[in-house]
C-alpha positions as CSV (number, residue, x, y, z in Angstrom):
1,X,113.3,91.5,106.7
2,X,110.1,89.2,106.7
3,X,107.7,89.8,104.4
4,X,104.1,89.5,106.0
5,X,101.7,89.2,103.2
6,X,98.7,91.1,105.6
7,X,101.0,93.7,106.5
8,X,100.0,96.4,104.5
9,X,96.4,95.1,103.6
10,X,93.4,97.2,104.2
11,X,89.8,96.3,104.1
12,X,87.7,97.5,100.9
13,X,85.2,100.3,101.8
14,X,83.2,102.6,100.5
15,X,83.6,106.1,101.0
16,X,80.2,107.6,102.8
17,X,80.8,111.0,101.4
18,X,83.6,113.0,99.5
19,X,85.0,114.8,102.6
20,X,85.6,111.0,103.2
21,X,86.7,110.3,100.2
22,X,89.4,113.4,100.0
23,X,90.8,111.8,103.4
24,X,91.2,108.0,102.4
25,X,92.8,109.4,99.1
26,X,95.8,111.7,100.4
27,X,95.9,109.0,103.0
28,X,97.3,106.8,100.0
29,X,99.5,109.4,98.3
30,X,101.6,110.0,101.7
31,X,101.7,106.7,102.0
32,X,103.0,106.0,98.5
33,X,105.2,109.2,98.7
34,X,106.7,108.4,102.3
35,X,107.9,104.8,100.7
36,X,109.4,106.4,98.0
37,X,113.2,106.3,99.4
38,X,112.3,102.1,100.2
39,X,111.3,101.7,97.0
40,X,114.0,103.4,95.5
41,X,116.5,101.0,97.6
42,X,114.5,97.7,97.6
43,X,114.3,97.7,93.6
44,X,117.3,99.4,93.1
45,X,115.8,102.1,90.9
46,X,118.7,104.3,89.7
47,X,116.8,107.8,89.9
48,X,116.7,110.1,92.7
49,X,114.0,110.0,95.1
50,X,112.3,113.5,93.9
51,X,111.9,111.7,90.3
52,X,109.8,108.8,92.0
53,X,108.2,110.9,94.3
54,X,107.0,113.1,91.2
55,X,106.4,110.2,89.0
56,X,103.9,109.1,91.8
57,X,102.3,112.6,92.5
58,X,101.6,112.4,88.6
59,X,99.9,108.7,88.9
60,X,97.4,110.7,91.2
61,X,97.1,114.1,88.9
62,X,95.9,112.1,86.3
63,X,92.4,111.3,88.2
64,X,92.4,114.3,90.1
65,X,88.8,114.9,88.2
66,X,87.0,111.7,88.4
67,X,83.5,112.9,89.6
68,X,82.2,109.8,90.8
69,X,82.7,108.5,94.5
70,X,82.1,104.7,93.4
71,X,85.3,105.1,91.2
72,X,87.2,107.2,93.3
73,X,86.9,104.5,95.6
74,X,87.7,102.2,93.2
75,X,90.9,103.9,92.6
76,X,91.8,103.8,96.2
77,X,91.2,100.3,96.4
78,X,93.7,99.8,93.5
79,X,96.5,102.5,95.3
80,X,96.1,100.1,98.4
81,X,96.7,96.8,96.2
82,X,99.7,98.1,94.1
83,X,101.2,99.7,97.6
84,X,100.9,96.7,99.1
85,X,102.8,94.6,96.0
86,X,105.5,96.7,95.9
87,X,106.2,97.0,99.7
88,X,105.6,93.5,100.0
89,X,108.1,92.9,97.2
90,X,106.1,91.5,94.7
91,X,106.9,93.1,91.8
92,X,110.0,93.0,89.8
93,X,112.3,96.2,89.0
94,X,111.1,96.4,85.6
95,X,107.2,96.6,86.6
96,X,108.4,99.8,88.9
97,X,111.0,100.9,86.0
98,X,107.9,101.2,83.4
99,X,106.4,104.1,85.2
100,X,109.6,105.8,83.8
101,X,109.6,105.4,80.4
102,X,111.3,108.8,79.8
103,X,114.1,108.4,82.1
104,X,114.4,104.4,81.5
105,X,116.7,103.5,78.6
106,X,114.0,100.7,77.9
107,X,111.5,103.8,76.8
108,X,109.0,103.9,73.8
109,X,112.1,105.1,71.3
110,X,114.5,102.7,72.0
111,X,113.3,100.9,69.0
112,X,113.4,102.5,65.3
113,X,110.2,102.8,63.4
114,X,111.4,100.9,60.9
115,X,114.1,98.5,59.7
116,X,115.7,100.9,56.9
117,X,115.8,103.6,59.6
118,X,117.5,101.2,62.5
119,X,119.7,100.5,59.7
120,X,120.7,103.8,58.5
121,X,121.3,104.7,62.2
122,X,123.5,101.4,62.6
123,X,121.6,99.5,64.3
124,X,121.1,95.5,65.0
């Protein structure tokens, strides 16, 4: 597969109103959540689809209530950009992998808070 660095790139806009703004948003999230089974293949993600497809519906929750068009449209702008990385294979596995920190083995706990504690629990 050739990678064709325009491919997915998109012109920055601004959104005239927020009926405009609702439309160029959830035009991003089906894109992201129809490439979910690609990414899962093309960065070998071991996790189901429905784990990356609600990992990415949760990116989008979490600015549900921005009240501002300017940064809505500023966080379009960025869903654009990191869609077109990871399609165009830009990122590694482990950029993709630290959206899952719970389900990666490489989470926030992997380490012990301290050394008498990693020792205790046996380990290096």
């Amino acid at each position: 597969m050739a990678i064709l660095p325009t491919q997915f790139a998109q012109i920055t806009r601004q959104s005239a109103n927020w009926a405009e703004a609702k439309r160029r948003t959830l035009a991003v999230y089906r894109e992201w959540i129809r490439a979910a089974p690609e990414i899962q293949t093309m960065y070998s993600v071991p996790l189901p689809v429905s784990v990356i497809r609600t990992r990415i519906r949760q990116e989008f929750e979490r600015n549900r209530f921005v009240n501002k068009l300017s940064v809505v449209d500023v966080l379009i702008t960025k869903g654009h950009i990191d869609y077109q990385e990871t399609m165009n294979y830009w990122r590694q596995t482990t950029h993709i992998m630290s959206y899952f920190k719970e389900e990666n083995f490489r989470g926030d706990k992997r380490l012990p808070s301290n050394f008498l504690n990693g020792f205790l629990e046996g380990r290096n």
